[in-house]
C-alpha positions in Angstrom: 9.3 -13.8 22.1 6.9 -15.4 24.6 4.3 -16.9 23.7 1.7 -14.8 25.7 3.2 -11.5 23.6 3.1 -13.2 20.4 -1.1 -13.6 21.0 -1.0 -10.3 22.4 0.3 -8.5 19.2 -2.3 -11.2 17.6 -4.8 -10.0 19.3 -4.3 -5.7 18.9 -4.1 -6.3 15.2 -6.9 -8.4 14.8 -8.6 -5.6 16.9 -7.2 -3.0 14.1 -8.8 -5.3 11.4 -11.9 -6.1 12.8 -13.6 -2.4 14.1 -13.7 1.0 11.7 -13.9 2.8 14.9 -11.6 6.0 15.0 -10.9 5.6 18.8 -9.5 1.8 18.6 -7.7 2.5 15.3 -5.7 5.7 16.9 -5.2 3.5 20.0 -3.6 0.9 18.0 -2.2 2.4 15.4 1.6 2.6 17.4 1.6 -1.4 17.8 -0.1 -1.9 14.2 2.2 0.4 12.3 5.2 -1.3 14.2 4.1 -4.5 13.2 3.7 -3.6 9.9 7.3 -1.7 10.4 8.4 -5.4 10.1 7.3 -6.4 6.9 8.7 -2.9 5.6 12.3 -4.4 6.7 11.1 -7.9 4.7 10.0 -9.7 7.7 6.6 -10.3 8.8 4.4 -8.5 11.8 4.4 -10.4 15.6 8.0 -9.6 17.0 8.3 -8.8 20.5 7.5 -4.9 20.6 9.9 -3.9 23.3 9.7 -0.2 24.3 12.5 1.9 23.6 12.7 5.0 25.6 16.0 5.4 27.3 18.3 8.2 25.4 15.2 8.7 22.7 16.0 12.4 22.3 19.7 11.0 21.9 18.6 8.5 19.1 16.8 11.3 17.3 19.7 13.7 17.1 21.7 10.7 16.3 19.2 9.9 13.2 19.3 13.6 12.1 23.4 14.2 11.9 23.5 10.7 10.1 20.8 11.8 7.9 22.5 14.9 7.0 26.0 13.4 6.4 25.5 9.7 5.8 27.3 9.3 2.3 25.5 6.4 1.0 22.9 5.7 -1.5 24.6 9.3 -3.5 25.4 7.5 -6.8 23.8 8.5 -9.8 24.1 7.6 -13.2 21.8 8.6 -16.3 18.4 8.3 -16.0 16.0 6.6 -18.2 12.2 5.1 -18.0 10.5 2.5 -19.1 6.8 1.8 -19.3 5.2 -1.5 -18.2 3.1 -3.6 -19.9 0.3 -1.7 -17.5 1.9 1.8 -18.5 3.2 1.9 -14.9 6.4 4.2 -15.3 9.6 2.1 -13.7 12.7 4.6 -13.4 16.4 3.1 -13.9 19.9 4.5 -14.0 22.8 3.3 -15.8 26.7 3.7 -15.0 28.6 3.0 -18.1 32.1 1.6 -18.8 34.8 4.6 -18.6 36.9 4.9 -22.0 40.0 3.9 -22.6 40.6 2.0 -19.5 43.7 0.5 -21.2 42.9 -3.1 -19.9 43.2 -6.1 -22.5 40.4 -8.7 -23.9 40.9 -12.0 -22.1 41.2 -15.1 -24.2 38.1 -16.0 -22.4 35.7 -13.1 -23.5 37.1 -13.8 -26.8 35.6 -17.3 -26.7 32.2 -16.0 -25.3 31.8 -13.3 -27.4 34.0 -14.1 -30.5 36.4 -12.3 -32.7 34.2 -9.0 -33.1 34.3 -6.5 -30.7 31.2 -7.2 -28.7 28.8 -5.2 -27.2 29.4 -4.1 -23.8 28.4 -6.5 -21.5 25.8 -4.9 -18.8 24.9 -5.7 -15.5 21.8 -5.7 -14.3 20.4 -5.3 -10.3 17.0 -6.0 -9.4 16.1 -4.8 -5.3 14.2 -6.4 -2.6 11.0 -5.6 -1.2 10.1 -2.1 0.4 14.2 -1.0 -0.8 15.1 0.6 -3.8 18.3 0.6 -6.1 20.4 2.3 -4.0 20.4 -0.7 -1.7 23.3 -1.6 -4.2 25.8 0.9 -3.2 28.5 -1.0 -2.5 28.3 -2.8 -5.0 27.7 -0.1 -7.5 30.2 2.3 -6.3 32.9 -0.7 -6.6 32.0 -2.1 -10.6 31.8 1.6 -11.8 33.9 2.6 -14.6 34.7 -1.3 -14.7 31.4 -2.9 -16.2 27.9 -0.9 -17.7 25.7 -1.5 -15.1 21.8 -0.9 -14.6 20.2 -0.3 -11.6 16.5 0.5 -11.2 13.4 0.8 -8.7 10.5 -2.1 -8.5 7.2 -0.8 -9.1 6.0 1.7 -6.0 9.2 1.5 -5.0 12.2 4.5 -4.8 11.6 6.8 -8.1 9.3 4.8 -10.2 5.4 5.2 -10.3 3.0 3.6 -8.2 1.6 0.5 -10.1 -0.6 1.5 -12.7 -3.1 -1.4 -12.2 -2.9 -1.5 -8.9 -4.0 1.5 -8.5 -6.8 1.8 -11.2 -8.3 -1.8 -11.0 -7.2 -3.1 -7.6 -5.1 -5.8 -9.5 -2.7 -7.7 -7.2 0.9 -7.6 -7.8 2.0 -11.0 -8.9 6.1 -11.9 -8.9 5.1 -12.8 -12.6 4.4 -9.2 -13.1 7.6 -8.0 -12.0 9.4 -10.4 -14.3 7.6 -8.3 -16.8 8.5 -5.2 -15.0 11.7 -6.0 -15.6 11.7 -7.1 -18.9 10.3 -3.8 -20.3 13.6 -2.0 -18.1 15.8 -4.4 -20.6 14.2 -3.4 -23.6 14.7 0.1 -22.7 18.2 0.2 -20.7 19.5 -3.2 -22.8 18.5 -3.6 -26.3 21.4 -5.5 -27.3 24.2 -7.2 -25.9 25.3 -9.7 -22.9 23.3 -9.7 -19.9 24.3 -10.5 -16.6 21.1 -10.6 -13.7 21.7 -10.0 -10.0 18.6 -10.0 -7.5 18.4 -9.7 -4.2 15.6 -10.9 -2.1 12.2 -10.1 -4.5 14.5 -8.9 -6.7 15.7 -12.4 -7.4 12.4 -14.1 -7.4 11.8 -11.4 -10.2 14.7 -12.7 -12.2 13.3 -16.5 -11.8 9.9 -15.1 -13.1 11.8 -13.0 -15.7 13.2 -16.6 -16.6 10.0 -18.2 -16.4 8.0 -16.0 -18.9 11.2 -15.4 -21.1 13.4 -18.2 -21.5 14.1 -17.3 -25.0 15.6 -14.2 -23.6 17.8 -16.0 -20.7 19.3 -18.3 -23.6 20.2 -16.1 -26.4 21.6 -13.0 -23.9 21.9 -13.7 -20.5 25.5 -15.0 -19.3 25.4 -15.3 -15.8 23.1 -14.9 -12.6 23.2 -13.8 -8.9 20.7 -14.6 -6.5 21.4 -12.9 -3.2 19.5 -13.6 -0.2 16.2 -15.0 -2.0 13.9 -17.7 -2.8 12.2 -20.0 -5.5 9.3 -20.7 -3.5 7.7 -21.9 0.1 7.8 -18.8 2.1 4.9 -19.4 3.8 6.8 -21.7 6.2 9.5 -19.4 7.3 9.2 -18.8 10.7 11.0 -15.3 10.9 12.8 -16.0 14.0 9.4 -16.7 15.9 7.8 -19.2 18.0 5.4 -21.4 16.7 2.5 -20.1 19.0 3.8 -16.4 17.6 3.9 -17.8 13.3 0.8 -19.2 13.6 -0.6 -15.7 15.4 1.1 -13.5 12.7 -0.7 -15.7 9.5 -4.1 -16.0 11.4 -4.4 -12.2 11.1 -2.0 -10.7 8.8 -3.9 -10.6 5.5 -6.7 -8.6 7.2 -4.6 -6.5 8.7 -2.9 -5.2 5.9 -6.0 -4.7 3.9 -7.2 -3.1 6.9 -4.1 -0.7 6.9 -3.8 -0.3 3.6 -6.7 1.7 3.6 -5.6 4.0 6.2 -2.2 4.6 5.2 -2.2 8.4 6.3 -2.7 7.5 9.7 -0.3 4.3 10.3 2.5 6.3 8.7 1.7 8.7 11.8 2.0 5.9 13.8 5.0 4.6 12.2 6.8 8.2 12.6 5.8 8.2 16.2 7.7 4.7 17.1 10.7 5.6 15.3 12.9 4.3 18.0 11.0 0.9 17.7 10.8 0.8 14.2 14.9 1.2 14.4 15.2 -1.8 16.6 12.8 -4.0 14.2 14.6 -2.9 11.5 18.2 -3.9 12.4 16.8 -7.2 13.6 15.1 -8.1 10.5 18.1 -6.8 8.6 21.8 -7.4 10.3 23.0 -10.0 12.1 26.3 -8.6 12.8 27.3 -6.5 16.0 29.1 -3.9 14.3 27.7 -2.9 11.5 28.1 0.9 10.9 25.7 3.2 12.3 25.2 5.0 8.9 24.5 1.9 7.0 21.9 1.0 9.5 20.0 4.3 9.3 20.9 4.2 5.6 18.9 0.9 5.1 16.2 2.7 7.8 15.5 5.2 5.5 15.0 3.3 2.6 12.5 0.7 4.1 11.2 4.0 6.0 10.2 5.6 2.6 8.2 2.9 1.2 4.4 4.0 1.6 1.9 1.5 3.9 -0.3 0.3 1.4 3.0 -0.3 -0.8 3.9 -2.7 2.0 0.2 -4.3 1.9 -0.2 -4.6 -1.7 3.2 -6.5 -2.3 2.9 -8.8 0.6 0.4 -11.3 -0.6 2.7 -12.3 -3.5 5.6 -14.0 -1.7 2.9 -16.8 -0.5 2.3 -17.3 -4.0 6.0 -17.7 -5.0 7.2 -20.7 -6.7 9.6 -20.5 -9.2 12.0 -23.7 -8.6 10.7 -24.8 -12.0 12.2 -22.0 -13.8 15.6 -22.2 -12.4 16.4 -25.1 -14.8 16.8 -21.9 -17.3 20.0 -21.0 -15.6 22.0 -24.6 -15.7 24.0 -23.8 -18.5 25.2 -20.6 -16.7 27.6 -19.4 -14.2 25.5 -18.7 -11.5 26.1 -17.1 -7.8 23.7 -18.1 -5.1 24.8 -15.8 -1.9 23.3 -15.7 1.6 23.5 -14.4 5.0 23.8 -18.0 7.6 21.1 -15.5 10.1 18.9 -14.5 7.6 15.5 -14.5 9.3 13.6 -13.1 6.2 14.7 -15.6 3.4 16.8 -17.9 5.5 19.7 -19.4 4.1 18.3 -23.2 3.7 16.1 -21.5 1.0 19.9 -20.7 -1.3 21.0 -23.9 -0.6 17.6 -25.5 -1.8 18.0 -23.2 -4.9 21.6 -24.8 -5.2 20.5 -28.3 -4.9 18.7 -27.4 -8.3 21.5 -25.9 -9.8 24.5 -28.1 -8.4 27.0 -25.9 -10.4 26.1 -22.9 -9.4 28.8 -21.5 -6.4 27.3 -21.3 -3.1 28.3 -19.0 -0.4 27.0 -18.6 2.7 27.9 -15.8 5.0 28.0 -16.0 8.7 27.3 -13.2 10.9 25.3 -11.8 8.3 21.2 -11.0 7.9 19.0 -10.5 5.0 20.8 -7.1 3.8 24.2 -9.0 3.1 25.1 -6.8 0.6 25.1 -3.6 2.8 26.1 -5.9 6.0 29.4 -7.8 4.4 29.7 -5.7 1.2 33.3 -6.9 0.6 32.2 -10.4 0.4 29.7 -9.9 -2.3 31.4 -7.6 -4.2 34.1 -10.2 -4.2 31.8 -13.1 -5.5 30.2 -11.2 -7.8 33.2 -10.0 -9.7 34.4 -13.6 -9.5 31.3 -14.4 -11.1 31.8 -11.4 -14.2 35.1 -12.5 -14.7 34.1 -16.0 -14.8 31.4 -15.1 -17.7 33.6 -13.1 -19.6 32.0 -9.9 -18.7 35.0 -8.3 -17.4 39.0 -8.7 -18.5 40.6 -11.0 -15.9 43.2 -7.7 -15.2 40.4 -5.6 -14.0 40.2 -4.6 -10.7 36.8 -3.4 -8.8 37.6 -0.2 -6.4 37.0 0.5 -2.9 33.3 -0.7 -1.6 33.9 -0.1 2.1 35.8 -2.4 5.2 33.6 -4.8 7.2 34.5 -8.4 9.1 33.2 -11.1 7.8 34.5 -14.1 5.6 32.0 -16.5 3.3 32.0 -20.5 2.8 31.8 -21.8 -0.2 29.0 -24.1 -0.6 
């Protein structure tokens, strides 16, 4: 991106921001809601906004017959609710172990969990921003029948309620309250028993703050972590792939523009739906890094950022400036602990694991090349691998037990 179009997006949205006039809203609304289309994939506004109108009507049949037979993000499991500390309704799903699998107790879980037969062991995944549980569908569809697992949806996010507070009081949403969030899913979906955490992106920096407010709770239950693709603090200095002339642009202005779009969510989402093509091309930037990832998978992650509401995308942004959890990690350095991310991640960039590892220098680092922020839909055989490592390393899984299929992709990881 030059640095004459990074000022030039600059310059539209503070436009947007700074007049209430209908005419210069509608005539920026298509560069404002792609820009915005950017922080919905977990990036921040001021790419290069190329136009995309060669084979259009080609794309949009091509979006419509994945749509209709694109097989991911179908799992289900029982439902269940729980209620924040706000009363803001959080939905979750849990896939439990299938009986009688016939496989044996390793010595190991023995040692964790002792001679009584203990309760089963549940895994728990916490999504990234403007995503939703089925982000984990690789993942999901590969532990199932082998390990309880839990998968829910962030406040505002997938099937859960809009946040209670923000939406009666205006209150922020704070990283410390979706540690709370998720506590109040464990007390519900996990009353008793071994825990094991996996986040990805926000959902990782809500496990730190779940470890920051609950350390009690990390000690007595949890027995292993997973951070995927996130961050214990400093993401105000990532650079997202831009020039400086185009960072500098995208933080003079952003905050305004949000709040500015936030209010008019009806009409950016028209303008979002009107540079679909765009918003495509942002996405799988922002997302992938490889060259081949699967057509359905990409619209598959489309459709996920796609459904999370403008003023959802506003109201969680200010947060991640806020972040810092690096303190909190010391709460995990008695555990096994995964730290996984993509080498061209331009959301949470990879230096940000490996300064997470640096804290914990036993945890395992891997770092993925060829891979983006959505690792886990990009390389899915890579971190399924790792993370069943990790279960089996924490007892929460016999050492004979074997995850199923979860899809073929290229790809290897390097340990850290």
């Amino acid at each position: 991106m030059s640095q004459s179009s990074a000022e030039a997006v600059a310059d539209a949205a503070a436009a947007v921001s700074a007049t209430g006039a209908a005419g210069n809203w509608r005539r920026a609304t298509g560069i404002a809601g792609a820009a915005i289309g950017v922080l919905a994939a977990g990036a921040a506004a001021g790419v290069a906004l190329e136009r995309m109108t060669v084979g259009r009507g080609m794309r949009r049949k091509a979006r419509l017959a994945l749509d209709s037979t694109g097989p991911y993000g179908a799992l289900r499991g029982t439902p269940g609710k729980a209620y924040a500390d706000d009363g803001t309704e959080l939905y979750y799903e849990v896939d439990d172990v299938e009986p009688d699998t016939g496989a044996t107790v390793s010595p190991r879980r023995r040692r964790l969990f002792g001679r009584k037969a203990p309760a089963p062991v549940t895994v728990v995944f916490s999504h990234g921003y403007c995503l939703g549980q089925d982000s984990w569908h690789f993942q999901r569809a590969a532990l199932r029948g082998v390990v309880r697992t839990v998968h829910w949806d962030q406040r505002s996010h997938g099937r859960s309620g809009r946040g209670a507070a923000q939406l009666t009081d205006g209150t922020p949403v704070t990283i410390d309250q979706l540690g709370r969030d998720l506590k109040a899913v464990l007390d519900a979906a996990v009353p008793e028993g071994p825990i094991v955490l996996v986040g990805h992106s926000m959902g990782g920096m809500t496990v730190m703050a779940l470890a920051d407010q609950y350390p009690e709770l990390i000690r007595e239950r949890v027995v292993a972590v997973a951070l995927v693709g996130t961050s214990s603090g400093q993401l105000g200095e990532v650079n997202f792939g831009l020039p400086v002339a185009g960072v500098n642009a995208v933080r003079r202005v952003l905050p305004g523009v949000l709040r500015a779009l936030g209010q008019r969510a009806e009409l950016v989402e028209k303008g979002r739906r009107a540079t679909a093509d765009l918003f495509a091309g942002i996405i799988k930037r922002y997302s992938f890094a490889s060259r081949d990832v699967d057509p359905a998978v990409e619209r598959f992650a489309e459709r996920m950022i796609e459904s999370t509401p403008i003023d959802v995308v506003a109201e969680f942004y200010p947060a991640f400036t806020d972040h810092d959890k690096t303190e909190a990690l010391a709460h995990f350095a008695e555990l096994p602990v995964l730290v996984l991310a993509g080498v061209q991640d331009l959301v949470t960039p990879s230096r940000h694991s490996e300064a997470i590892a640096d804290v914990l220098p036993d945890a395992e680092l891997v770092l993925v090349p060829d891979a983006g922020h959505l690792v886990m839909l990009e390389h899915p055989e890579v971190v399924t691998d790792r993370l069943a490592d990790l279960l089996t390393r924490a007892g929460a899984v016999p050492a004979g037990a074997t995850v199923g299929g979860y899809g073929s992709t290229s790809g290897t990881a390097r340990p850290g």
